[in-house]
C-alpha positions as CSV (number, residue, x, y, z in Angstrom):
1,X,0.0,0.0,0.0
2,X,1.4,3.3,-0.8
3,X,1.7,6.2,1.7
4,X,-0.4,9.2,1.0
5,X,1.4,12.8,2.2
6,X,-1.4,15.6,2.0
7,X,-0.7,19.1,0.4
8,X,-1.0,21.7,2.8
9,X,-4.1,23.7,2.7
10,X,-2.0,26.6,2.4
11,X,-0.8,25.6,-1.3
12,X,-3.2,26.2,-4.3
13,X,-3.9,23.3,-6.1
14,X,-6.7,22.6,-9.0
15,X,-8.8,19.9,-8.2
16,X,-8.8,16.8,-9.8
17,X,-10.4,17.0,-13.4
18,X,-12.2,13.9,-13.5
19,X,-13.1,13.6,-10.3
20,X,-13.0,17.0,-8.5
21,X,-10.6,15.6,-5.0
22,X,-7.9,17.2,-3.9
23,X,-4.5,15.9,-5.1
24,X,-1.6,14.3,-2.8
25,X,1.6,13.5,-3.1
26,X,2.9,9.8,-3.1
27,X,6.5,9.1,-2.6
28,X,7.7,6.6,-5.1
29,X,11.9,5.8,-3.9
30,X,13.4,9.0,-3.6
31,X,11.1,10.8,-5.9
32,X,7.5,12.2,-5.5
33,X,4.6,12.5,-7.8
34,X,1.2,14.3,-7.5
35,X,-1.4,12.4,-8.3
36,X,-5.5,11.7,-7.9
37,X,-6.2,9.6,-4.6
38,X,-9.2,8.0,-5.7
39,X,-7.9,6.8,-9.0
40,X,-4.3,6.4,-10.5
41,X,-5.5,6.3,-13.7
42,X,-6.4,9.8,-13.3
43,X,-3.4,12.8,-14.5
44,X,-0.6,12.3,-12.4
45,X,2.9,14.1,-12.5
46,X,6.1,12.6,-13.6
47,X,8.2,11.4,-10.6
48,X,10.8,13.8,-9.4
49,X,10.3,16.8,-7.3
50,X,6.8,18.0,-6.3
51,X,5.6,19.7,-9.2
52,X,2.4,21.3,-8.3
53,X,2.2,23.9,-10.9
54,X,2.1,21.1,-13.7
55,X,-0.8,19.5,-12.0
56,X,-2.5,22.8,-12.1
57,X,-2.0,23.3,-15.4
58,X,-3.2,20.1,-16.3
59,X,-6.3,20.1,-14.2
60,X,-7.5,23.9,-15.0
61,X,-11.0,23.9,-16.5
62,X,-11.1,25.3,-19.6
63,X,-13.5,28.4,-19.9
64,X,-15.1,28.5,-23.3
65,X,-14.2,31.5,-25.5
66,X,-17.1,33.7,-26.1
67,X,-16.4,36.9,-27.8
68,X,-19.3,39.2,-26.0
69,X,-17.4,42.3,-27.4
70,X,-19.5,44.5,-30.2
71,X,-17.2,45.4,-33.1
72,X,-17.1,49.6,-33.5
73,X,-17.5,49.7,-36.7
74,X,-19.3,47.0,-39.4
75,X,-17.2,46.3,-42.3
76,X,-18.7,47.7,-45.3
């Protein structure tokens, strides 16, 4: 069984995509990998040293592009 550290609450950290929990960190030798615990098949880092911001970037919802500006002028 693998041991589970948790991120401080003081850290920012997207939840997961697929599932919405909060990621932890698993220790795998002497690197460390943060990953979903409630599924490994979810996105999980590559091991080496903590590497929070990937997971965020990995796990940011994407907000749909909606052009809500009015152009000034209509092309003629």
């Amino acid at each position: 069984m693998a041991d589970y550290y948790q991120i401080q609450p003081a850290i920012f950290c997207e939840p997961c995509k697929d599932c919405g929990a909060r990621p932890v960190i698993e220790q795998i030798k002497d690197k460390f990998v943060v990953l979903c615990p409630n599924d490994k098949d979810h996105y999980k880092t590559k091991p080496g040293l903590i590497d929070v911001k990937d997971w965020n970037l990995k796990n940011k919802k994407q907000i749909a592009f909606v052009n809500t500006t009015v152009p000034a002028q209509k092309a003629s």
